[in-house]
C-alpha positions in Angstrom: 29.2 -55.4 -126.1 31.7 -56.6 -123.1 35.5 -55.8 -123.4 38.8 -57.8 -122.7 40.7 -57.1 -119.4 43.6 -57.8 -117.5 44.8 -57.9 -114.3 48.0 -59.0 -112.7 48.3 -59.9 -109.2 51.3 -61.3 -106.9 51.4 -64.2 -108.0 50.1 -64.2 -111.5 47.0 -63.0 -113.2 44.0 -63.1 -115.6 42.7 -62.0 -118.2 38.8 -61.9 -118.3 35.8 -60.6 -120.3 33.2 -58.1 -118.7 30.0 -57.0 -119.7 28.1 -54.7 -118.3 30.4 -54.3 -115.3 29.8 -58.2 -115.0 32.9 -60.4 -115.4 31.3 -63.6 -117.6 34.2 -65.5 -118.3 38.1 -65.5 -117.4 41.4 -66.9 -117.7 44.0 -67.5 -114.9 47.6 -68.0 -114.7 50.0 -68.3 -111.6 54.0 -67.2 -112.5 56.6 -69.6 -112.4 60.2 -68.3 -112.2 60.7 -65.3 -114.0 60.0 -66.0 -117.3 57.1 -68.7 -117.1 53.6 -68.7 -116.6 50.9 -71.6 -116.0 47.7 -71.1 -117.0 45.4 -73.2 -114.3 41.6 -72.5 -115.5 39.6 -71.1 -118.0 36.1 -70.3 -116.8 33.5 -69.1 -119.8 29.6 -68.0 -118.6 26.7 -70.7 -120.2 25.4 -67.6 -121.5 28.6 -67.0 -123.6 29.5 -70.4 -124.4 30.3 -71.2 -128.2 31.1 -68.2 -128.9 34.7 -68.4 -128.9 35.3 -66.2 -125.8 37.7 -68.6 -124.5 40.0 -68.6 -127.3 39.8 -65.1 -127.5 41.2 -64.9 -123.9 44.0 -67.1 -124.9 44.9 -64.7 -128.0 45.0 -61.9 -125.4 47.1 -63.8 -123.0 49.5 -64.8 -126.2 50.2 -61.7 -127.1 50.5 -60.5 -123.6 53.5 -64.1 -123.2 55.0 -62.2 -126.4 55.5 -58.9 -125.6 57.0 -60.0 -122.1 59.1 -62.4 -123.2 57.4 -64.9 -121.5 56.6 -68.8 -122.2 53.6 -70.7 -121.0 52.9 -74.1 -119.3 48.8 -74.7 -120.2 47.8 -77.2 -117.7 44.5 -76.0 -118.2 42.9 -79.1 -120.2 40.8 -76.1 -122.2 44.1 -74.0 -122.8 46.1 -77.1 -123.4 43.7 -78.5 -126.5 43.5 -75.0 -127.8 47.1 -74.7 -127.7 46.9 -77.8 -129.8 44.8 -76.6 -132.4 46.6 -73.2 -133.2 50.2 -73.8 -134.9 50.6 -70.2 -134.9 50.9 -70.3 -131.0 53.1 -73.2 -130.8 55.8 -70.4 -130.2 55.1 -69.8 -126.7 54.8 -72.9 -125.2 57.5 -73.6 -122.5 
C-alpha cells in the first residue's frame, strides 16, 4: 500500500502518492500572493487510474488550503470539475 506526500517548494508544491518508493500520481500547485494557490496539473499512473487517487490528492491539498488559511484557483480542468462535484469544498475556492 503507497502513502500520501507533500512537498513544498519555492514557488509552490505537490502533493503526490508513492508506492514502493515510486511516485505514481501527483498534484501540483504554484503560490500566488500570500494567501492563494493555483493548482496547474494533476497527473494519476494508468495503473492507478479509477481508483480515486486523484480526488484523494485534492482532499489532502483541501485540508492542507484549510489549515493555512489559504484559498485555491483550480485551473487544472481535473481539479476544476472535481471542485465542482464536492459542495463541501466550495469553501476554498478563491
Amino acid at each position: 500500500m503507497g502513502e500520501f506526500k507533500h512537498k513544498q517548494t519555492e514557488k509552490g508544491g505537490y502533493f503526490y502518492y508513492e508506492s514502493e518508493g515510486k511516485r505514481l500520481a501527483a498534484m501540483t500547485y504554484v503560490q500566488s500572493g500570500d494567501d492563494k494557490i493555483i493548482i496547474d496539473h494533476t497527473e494519476v499512473d494508468k495503473s492507478l487510474q479509477g481508483q480515486g487517487i486523484g480526488k484523494k490528492l485534492q482532499s489532502e491539498l483541501v485540508d492542507f488550503v484549510r489549515n493555512n488559511n489559504l484559498k485555491v484557483i483550480p485551473l487544472c480542468p481535473f481539479a476544476n470539475a472535481t471542485f465542482q462535484r464536492t459542495p463541501e469544498w466550495q469553501d476554498v475556492l478563491s
